[in-house]
FIMAR-737120 format. One record per residue (C-alpha): z, y, x; residue in one letter. Coordinates in pm, whole numbers, plus 50000, padded with zeros to 5 digits. Each point is the difference from the previous one (the first is absolute). Example, Ala and Ser with C-alpha at 12.3 -4.5 7.8 and 13.67 -1.06 7.14 Angstrom:
BEGIN
SITE    c3    c2    c1 aa
SITE 50780 49550 51230  A
SITE 49934 50344 50137  S
***
This chain:
BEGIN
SITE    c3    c2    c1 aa
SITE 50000 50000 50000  X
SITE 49918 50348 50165  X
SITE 50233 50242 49983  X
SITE 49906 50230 49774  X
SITE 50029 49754 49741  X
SITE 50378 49918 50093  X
SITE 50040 50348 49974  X
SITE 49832 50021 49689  X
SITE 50243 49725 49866  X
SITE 50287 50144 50113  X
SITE 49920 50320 49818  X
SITE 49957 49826 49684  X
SITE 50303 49821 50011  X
SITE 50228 50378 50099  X
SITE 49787 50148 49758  X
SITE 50101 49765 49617  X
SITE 50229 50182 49772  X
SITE 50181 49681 50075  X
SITE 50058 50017 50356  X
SITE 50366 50174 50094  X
SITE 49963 50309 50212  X
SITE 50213 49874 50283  X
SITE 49751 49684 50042  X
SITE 49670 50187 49958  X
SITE 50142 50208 50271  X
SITE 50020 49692 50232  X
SITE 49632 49887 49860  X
SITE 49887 50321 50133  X
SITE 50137 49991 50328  X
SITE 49881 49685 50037  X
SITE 49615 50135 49934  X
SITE 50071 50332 50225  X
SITE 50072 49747 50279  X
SITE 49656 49791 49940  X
SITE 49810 50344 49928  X
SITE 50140 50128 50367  X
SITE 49963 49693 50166  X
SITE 49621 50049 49915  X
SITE 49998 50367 50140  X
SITE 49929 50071 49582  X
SITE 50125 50392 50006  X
SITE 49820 50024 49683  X
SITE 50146 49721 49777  X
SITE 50332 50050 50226  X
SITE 50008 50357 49856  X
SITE 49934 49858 49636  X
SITE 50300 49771 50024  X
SITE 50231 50221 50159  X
SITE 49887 50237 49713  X
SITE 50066 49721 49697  X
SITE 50350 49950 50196  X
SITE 50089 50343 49962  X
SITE 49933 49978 49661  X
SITE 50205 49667 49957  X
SITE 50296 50131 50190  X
SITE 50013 50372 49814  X
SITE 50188 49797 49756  X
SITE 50279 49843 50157  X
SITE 50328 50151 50160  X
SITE 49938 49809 50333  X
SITE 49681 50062 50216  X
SITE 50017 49880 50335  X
SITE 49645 50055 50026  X
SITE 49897 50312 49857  X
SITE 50022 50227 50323  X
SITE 49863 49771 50258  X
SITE 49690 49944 49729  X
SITE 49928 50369 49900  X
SITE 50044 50089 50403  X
SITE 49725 49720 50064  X
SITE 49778 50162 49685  X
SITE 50018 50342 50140  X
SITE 49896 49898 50320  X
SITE 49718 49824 49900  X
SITE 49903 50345 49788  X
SITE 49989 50197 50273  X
SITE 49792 49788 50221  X
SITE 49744 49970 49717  X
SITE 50076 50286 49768  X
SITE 49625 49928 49823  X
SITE 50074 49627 49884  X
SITE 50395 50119 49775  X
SITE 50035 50193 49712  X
SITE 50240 50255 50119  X
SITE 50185 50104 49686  X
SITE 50082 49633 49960  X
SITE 50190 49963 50343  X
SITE 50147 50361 49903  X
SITE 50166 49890 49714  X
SITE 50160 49689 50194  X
SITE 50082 50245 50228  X
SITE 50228 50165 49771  X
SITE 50186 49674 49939  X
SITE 50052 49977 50367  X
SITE 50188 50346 50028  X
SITE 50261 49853 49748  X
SITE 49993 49703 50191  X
SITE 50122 50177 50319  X
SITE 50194 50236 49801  X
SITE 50232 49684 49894  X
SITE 50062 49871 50300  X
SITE 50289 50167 50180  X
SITE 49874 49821 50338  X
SITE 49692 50215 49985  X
SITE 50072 50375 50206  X
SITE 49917 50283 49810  X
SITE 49838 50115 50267  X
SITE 49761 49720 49938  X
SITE 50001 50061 49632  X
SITE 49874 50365 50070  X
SITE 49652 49902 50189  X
SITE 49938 49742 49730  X
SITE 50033 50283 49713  X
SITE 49793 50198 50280  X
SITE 49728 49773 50033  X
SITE 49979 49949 49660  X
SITE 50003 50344 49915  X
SITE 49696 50066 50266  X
SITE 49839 49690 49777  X
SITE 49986 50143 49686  X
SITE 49845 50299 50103  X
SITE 49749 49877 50220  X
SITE 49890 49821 49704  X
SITE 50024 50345 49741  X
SITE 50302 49909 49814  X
SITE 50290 50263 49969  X
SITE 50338 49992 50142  X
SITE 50190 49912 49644  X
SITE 50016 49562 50071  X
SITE 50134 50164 50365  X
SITE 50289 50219 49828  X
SITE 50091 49680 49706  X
SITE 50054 49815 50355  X
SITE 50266 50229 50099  X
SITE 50132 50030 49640  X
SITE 50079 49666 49977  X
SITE 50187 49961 50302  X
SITE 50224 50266 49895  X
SITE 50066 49898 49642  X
SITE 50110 49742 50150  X
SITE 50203 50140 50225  X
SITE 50118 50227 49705  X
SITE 49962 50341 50209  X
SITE 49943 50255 49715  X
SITE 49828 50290 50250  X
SITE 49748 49745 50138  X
SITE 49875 49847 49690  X
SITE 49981 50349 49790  X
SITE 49804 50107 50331  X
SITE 49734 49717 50002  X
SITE 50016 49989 49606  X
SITE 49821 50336 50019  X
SITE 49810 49905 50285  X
SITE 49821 49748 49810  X
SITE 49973 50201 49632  X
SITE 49837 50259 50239  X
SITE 49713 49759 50033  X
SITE 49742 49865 49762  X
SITE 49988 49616 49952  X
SITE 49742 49817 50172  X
SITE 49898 49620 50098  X
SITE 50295 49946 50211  X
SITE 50274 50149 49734  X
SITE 50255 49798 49892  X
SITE 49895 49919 49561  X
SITE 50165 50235 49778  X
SITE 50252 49738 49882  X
SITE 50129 49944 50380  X
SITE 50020 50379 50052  X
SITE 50162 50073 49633  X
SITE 50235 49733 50145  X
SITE 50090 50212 50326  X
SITE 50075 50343 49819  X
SITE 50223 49747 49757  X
SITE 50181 49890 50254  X
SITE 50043 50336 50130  X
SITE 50177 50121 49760  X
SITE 50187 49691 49917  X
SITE 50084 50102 50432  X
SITE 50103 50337 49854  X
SITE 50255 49843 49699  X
SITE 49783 50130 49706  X
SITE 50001 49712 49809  X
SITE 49858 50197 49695  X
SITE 49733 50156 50160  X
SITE 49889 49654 50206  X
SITE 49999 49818 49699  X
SITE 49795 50295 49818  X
SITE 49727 49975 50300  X
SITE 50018 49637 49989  X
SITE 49880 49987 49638  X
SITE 49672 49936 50071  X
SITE 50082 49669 50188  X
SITE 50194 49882 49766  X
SITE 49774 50046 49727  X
SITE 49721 49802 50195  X
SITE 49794 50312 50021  X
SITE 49962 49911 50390  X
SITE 50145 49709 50170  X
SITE 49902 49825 50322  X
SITE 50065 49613 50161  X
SITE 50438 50165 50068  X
SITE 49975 50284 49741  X
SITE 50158 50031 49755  X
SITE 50262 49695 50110  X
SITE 50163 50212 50284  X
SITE 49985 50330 49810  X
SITE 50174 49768 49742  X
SITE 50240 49848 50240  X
SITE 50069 50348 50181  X
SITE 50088 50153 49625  X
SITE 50176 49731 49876  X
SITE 50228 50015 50306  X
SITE 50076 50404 49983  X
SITE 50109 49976 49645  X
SITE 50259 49746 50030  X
SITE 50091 50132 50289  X
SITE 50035 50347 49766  X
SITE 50163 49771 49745  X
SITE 49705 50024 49749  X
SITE 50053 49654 49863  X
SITE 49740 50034 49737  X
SITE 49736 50115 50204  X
SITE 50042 49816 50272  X
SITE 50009 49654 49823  X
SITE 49605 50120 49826  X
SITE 49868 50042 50332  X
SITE 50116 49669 50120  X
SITE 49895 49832 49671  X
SITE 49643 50183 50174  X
SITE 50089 49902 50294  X
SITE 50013 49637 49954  X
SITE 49647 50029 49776  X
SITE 49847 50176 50298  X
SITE 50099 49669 50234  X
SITE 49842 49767 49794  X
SITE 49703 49893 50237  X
SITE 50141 50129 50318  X
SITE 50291 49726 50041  X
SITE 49872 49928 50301  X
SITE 49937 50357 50148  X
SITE 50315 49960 50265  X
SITE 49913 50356 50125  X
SITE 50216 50108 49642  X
SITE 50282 49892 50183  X
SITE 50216 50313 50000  X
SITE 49876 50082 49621  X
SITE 50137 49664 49918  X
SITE 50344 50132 50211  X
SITE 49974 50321 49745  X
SITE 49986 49745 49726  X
SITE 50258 49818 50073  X
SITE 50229 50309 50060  X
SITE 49931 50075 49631  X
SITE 50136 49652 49904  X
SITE 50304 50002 50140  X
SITE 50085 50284 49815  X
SITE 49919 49860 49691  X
SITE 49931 49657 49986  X
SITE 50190 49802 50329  X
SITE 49889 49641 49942  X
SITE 49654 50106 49970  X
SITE 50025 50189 50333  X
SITE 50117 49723 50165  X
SITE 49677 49806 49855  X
SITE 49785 50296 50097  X
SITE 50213 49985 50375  X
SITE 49890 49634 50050  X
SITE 49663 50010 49863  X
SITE 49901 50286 50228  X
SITE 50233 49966 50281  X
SITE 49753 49768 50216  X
SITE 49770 50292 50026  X
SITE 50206 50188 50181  X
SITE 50002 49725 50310  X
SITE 49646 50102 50085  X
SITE 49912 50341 49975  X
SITE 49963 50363 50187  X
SITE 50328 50141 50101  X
SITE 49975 50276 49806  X
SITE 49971 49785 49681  X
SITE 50312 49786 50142  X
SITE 50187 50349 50041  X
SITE 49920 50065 49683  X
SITE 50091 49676 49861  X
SITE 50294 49970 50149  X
SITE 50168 50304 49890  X
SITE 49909 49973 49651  X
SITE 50132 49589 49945  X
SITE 50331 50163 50248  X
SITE 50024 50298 49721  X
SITE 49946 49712 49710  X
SITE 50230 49724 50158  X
SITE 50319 50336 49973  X
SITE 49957 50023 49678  X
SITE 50124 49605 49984  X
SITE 50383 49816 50041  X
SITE 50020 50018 50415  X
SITE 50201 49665 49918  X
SITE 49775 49858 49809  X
SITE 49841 49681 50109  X
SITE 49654 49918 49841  X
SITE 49737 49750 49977  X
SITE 49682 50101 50196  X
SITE 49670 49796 50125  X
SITE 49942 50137 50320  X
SITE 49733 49929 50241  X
SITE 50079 49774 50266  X
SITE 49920 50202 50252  X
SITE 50194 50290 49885  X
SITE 50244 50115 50203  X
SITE 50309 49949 49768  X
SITE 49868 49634 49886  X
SITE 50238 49731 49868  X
SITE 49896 49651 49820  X
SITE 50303 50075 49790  X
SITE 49818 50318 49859  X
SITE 50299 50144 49937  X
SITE 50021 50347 50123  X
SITE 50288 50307 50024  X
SITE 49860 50283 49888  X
SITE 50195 50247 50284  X
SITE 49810 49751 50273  X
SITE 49693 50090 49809  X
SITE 50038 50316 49951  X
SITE 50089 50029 50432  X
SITE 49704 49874 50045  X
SITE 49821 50231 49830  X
SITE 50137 50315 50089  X
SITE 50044 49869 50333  X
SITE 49609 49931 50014  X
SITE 49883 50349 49848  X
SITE 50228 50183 50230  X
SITE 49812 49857 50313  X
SITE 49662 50079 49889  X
SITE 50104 50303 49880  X
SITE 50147 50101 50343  X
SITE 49642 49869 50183  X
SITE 49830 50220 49762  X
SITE 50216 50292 50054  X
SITE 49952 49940 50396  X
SITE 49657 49985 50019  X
SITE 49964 50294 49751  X
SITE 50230 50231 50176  X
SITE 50246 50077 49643  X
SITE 50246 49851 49810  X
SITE 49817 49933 49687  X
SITE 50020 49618 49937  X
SITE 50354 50008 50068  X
SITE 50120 50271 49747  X
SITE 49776 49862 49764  X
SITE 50174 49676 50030  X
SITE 50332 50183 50041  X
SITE 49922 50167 49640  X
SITE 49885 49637 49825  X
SITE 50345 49880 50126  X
***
């Protein structure tokens, strides 16, 4: 059999509805090695594309650096034979990539968003998918000056092919107000998400998740148990999507407020997604199951399926919650001080500090 047609059936076989993402990710390797070993930069920069794709949706990609880094090279040593605004738009996932790992200097962070910034305009696009880079970084970091600053940046600009869709950028000004602690006026410009008017493959779920979480957190018990009715419709078809980890740790926030037994189902069902993921989403995580587990008995021992390879792991299954919550808070509190390292602040840590 030659090898494009090994290829070729290892493609099919990562690319059925059927196929789980984690093993179409190995079927893909598994081609990128026989398309290499061929000296195939074409079909090699095909499959590294498809894997992109594959990974997008899953909280752990070991690949999806060392692939994009291979994809750009071959671009620029054959700029004639790639669509541009396709690697551009992978190129954007990358700069979140790098953003969540607290191993990466920001130093090195800054010449990415550089280079990509000297992209885009080479190829006639504006400087607004530029700015949404930096206003996602610090939402996340929840520093009020920088994301009004690059929220402007980017309304300054007309949309064009490298934009974020209008449901992804209704999201951002959502969640910076939800930042600010206007719950009305979040939940007023979120409106047209949760009416369906716009949604995307994560919106409205995490606009949902990100709402539902502020108003129990504000004590809005009616409120906040509609938009996690919502919430849970919005997850129907993206059970697998392990990149929702920390919306699932919003989630499950919400339930131990209100409904403790079903947080604990939520805890167990969604735990295991947590083992494998960015460290930003285990930050994340972390703090939010640490902020849920307070709300329970310290004392209390419960009954919990844990992965074997968790860290905490007994055949009994029979688990303290104060050892769980340790953990936990324990876990998000290193992360948070890598992140708060490498990014020169104390952001992760105060908002960890505030959850607790």
């Amino acid at each position: 059999m030659s090898y494009t047609l090994e290829v070729q059936e290892l493609t099919d076989n990562a690319n059925q509805d059927s196929t789980n993402p984690k093993d179409a990710q190995k079927l893909l390797i598994a081609a990128i090695q026989l398309a290499d070993a061929h000296e195939d930069t074409a079909l090699g920069y095909e499959l590294r594309l498809n894997l992109l794709n594959k990974q997008w949706g899953l909280a752990d990609r070991p690949y999806f650096v060392s692939a994009f880094s291979w994809m750009l090279n071959a671009f620029d040593a054959d700029p004639e034979s790639y669509a541009a605004s396709t690697l551009l738009w992978r190129y954007k996932w990358i700069i979140g990539e790098l953003f969540s790992n607290p191993e990466v200097p920001l130093e090195q962070i800054k010449v990415v968003l550089e280079d990509y910034k000297r992209r885009i305009l080479e190829q006639g696009y504006n400087l607004r998918s530029y700015y949404t880079k930096h206003l996602h970084e610090a939402l996340s970091q929840k520093d009020q000056a920088e994301s009004k600053k690059y929220l402007n940046l980017m309304n300054a600009l007309p949309t064009d092919g490298m934009s974020d869709c209008s449901a992804c950028e209704m999201d951002n000004e959502v969640s910076f107000l939800i930042n600010e602690g206007d719950f009305k006026a979040a939940y007023t410009r979120a409106l047209p998400l949760i009416q369906k008017q716009y949604s995307c493959a994560h919106v409205p779920f995490i606009t949902l998740c990100n709402l539902c979480y502020m108003a129990i957190k504000d004590n809005r018990i009616e409120e906040a148990a509609a938009l996690f009715l919502k919430a849970e419709e919005e997850l129907q078809g993206n059970e697998s999507d392990s990149s929702l980890v920390t919306s699932m740790g919003l989630l499950i926030v919400y339930l131990f407020h209100t409904d403790k037994p079903a947080g604990w189902n939520y805890l167990e069902r969604y735990l295991p997604w947590a083992l494998e993921c960015e460290a930003n989403l285990k930050f994340f995580f972390s703090m939010h199951i640490a902020e849920a587990l307070k709300l329970e008995d310290q004392e209390k021992t419960i009954v919990l399926k844990l992965p074997d390879v968790h860290s905490l792991y007994n055949s009994s299954n029979h688990y303290k919650v104060k050892d769980l919550y340790d953990f936990y808070a324990q876990q998000a509190f290193n992360y948070g001080q890598l992140f708060d390292k490498r990014n020169g602040n104390s952001s992760f840590s105060l908002q960890l500090e505030k959850a607790l």
